[in-house]
N, C-alpha and C positions, 0 to 999 in steps of 0.2 A: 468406927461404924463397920458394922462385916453385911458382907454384901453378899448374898445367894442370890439365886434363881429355881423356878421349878419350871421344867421345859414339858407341856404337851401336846399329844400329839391324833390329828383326828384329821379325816378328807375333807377341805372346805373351808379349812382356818387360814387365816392369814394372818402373820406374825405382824402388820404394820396397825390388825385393828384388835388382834386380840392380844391385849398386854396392857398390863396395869404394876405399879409397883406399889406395894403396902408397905409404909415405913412405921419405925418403930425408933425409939429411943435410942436401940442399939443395934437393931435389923432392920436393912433393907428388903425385902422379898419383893425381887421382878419375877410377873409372872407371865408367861409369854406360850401362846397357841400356835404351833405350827403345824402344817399340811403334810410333811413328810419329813424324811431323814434328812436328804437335803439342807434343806430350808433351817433343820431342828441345828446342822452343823452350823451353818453359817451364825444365826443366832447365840449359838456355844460362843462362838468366837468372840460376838460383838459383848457377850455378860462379860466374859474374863477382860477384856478390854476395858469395862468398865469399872473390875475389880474385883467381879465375882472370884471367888475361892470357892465355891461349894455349889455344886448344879443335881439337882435330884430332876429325876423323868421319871412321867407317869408310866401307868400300868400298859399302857400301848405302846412301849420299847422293848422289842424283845432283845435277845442277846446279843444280833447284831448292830441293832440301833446302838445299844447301849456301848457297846465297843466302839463305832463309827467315833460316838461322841469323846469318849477319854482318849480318843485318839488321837482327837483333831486338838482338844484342850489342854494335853499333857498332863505328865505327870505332880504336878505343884496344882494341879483344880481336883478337889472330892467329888468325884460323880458316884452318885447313890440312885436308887431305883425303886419305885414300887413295882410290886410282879405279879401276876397274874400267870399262870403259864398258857391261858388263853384267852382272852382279854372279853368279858362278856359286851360290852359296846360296838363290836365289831364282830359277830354275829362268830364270837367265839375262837377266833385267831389269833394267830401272834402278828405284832405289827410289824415282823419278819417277812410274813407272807404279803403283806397289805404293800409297805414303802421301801 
């Protein structure tokens, strides 16, 4: 079974209510809300623990988010990204500026 994640990121989520995992035959996909980089680290940590090999993040991670996380997960977890270079949901910034 291969296990990802797709981690997002928005002011007001909470990773403890927003998170669902859609299973599949031969994918797991948890999918998990959180409120800032922080938060989005700690959650890295607890998917690899769980098995995840492969973490995508939404368009609200800009380059730093997006480093914090391969950084904290190492180099053996895929982290992928959707990109935006100003993320229209947040009135057009990067979530650089934002968390």
């Amino acid at each position: 079974m291969f296990e990802c994640a797709f981690i997002y990121v928005a002011k007001g989520l909470n990773a403890e209510k927003q998170i669902a995992v859609i299973p599949s035959d031969t994918i797991n996909m948890n999918v998990i809300g959180v409120e800032n980089y922080d938060e989005a680290e700690v959650v890295a940590k607890e998917m690899v623990e769980k098995g995840c090999t492969a973490i995508e993040l939404c368009a609200g991670f800009g380059n730093e988010g997006i480093y914090r996380i391969k950084k904290v997960v190492g180099p053996n977890v895929a982290v992928g990204a959707v990109k935006f270079d100003f993320h229209p949901a947040f009135g057009f910034k990067s979530g650089d500026e934002m968390f």
